[in-house]
Steps between C-alpha positions, in 0.01 A plus 500: 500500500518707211735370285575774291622708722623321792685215304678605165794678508566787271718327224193191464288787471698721255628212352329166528701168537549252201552203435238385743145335508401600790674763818409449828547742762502348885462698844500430878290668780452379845131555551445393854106533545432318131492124471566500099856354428566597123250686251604534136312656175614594137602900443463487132388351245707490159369572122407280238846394459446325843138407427398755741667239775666618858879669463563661843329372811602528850475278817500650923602296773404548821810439716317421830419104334785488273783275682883453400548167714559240241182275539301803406715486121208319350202674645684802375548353193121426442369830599713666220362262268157546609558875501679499109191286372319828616679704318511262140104407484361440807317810644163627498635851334594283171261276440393770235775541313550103395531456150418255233753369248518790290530737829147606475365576796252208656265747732441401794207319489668268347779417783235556783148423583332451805817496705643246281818468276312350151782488284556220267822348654385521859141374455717211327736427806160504700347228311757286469646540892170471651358259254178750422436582182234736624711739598484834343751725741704493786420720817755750591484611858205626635699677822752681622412863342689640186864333600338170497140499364503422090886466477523107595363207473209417768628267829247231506540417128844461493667556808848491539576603112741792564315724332183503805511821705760323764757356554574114564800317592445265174328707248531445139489671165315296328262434128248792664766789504667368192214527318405873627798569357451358160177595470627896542612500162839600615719193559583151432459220720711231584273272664732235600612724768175528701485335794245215568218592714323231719173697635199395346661308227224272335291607839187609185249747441325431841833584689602785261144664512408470885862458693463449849102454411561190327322191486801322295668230793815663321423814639615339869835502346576908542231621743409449842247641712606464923764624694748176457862449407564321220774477175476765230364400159765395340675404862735722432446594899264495784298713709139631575188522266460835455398761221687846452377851361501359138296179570161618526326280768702176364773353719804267437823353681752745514819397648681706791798679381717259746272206349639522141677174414727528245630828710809369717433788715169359610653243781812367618727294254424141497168361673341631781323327721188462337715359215396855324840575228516804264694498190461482130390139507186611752135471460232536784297131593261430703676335808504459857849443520694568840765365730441280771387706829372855317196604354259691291193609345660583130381245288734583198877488450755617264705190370817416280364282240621342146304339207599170508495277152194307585371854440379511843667771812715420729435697834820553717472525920892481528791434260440143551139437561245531193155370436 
């Protein structure tokens, strides 16, 4: 999209808008043979006043995977998030114009090298989440062409942080896209609104240098390597070990989009009959829980649980019945 032309009206043009940090323009097309939802970028960039940071930007949905029911709010939600951080700092096309304190200019050899962010907040988010004070970057995406390749962070290092090339059901913003965004010279960071994330934390330099190659018994943790079913990561759901397009050859639990436990929508209210319940006080176990006279091959469940004060879990098969 160019967003000169197609996007500003004649008065922002003529005119300009003020009393605003940034304007962002949004449009819808229903592109039936694509399978991109949203796509974003900045227009323009301002002066010196603005430390040469983003003003106008503009983000495209594609209609054909953008849904009105309300359990799609939040997925919505996220995409425009992921989509703004585009637009702010995140993007391939502005890596160059980051600038030091004094709104020089840092070149971009020294925000990228080797496909790797090596700025100094990131690299310190890296070392202290992974526990690896070896680390001297953090891999953006290697796939996915120009819309995804160099404008995210890579899968298999940190997964479901919502800035990776994908979507999923529980990503988070987290210390990694924070930090892009200090470390652009163009805004301050209020870290105590990241959100924690669990992949690879403390998993060290073995894990963080070699992924699904890993030696490190932590490693078992967020890969798998077979065709079974088992609980995502964080079991946050359940479903097959598989890899996807940004992966490379590595392969983790993802969960089925009707295998998501906090979702309501996943199941029938109450417990099944493999005790399975979805709700905000879900998590996936391993079980082979079932009632009398069924079966089945699925060795992992979705159940309502608590933290009980011995600081133990309590697991729930029924309202009543608890282990």
């Amino acid at each position: 999209v160019d967003c000169i032309t197609a996007l500003f009206s004649a008065d922002h043009k003529a005119n300009g808008v003020s009393d605003h940090d940034i304007i962002i323009y949004v449009k819808a097309t229903y592109e039936a043979t694509e399978n991109w939802i949203a796509n974003a970028g900045a227009c323009l960039l301002g002066g010196s006043y603005h430390k040469n940071r983003p003003v106008v930007g503009r983000i495209m949905y594609n209609t054909k995977y953008l849904s009105m029911v309300p359990d799609a709010l939040e997925g919505n939600i996220d995409t425009t998030m992921h989509e703004a951080s585009h637009i702010f700092a995140f993007s391939g096309g502005l890596y160059s114009s980051y600038v030091d304190a004094k709104g020089n200019k840092l070149g971009l050899a020294k925000v990228v090298n080797d496909g790797k962010i090596i700025t100094p907040a990131v690299i310190k988010t890296a070392r202290e989440h992974f526990g690896c004070d070896s680390i001297d970057g953090v891999l953006l995406e290697n796939n996915g062409g120009g819309g995804s390749a160099g404008s995210h962070w890579e899968r298999v290092i940190l997964h479901n942080e919502a800035m990776t090339a994908s979507a999923f059901r529980n990503g988070v913003f987290t210390n990694f896209t924070f930090s892009i965004f200090a470390d652009s010279g163009w805004y301050k960071m209020n870290y105590q609104f990241a959100q924690p994330l669990f992949w690879g934390k403390g998993a060290g330099c073995d894990f963080y240098n070699n992924t699904c190659d890993s030696t490190a018994p932590v490693a078992k943790k967020y890969f798998c390597n077979d065709s079974s079913i088992g609980c995502t990561y964080d079991k946050a759901g359940w479903g097959p070990c598989s890899g996807d397009s940004f992966a490379d050859s590595c392969k983790y639990y993802s969960a089925y989009s009707n295998r998501v436990c906090l979702d309501t929508s996943s199941g029938p209210a109450g417990f099944s009959i493999t005790r399975d319940y979805y709700g905000g006080d879900s998590k996936c176990f391993v079980s082979s829980m079932i009632n009398k006279g069924y079966t089945t091959s699925i060795p992992v469940r979705c159940h309502k649980y608590k933290c009980n004060k011995s600081g133990g879990v309590d697991v729930f098969f029924s309202d009543n019945e608890s282990v």
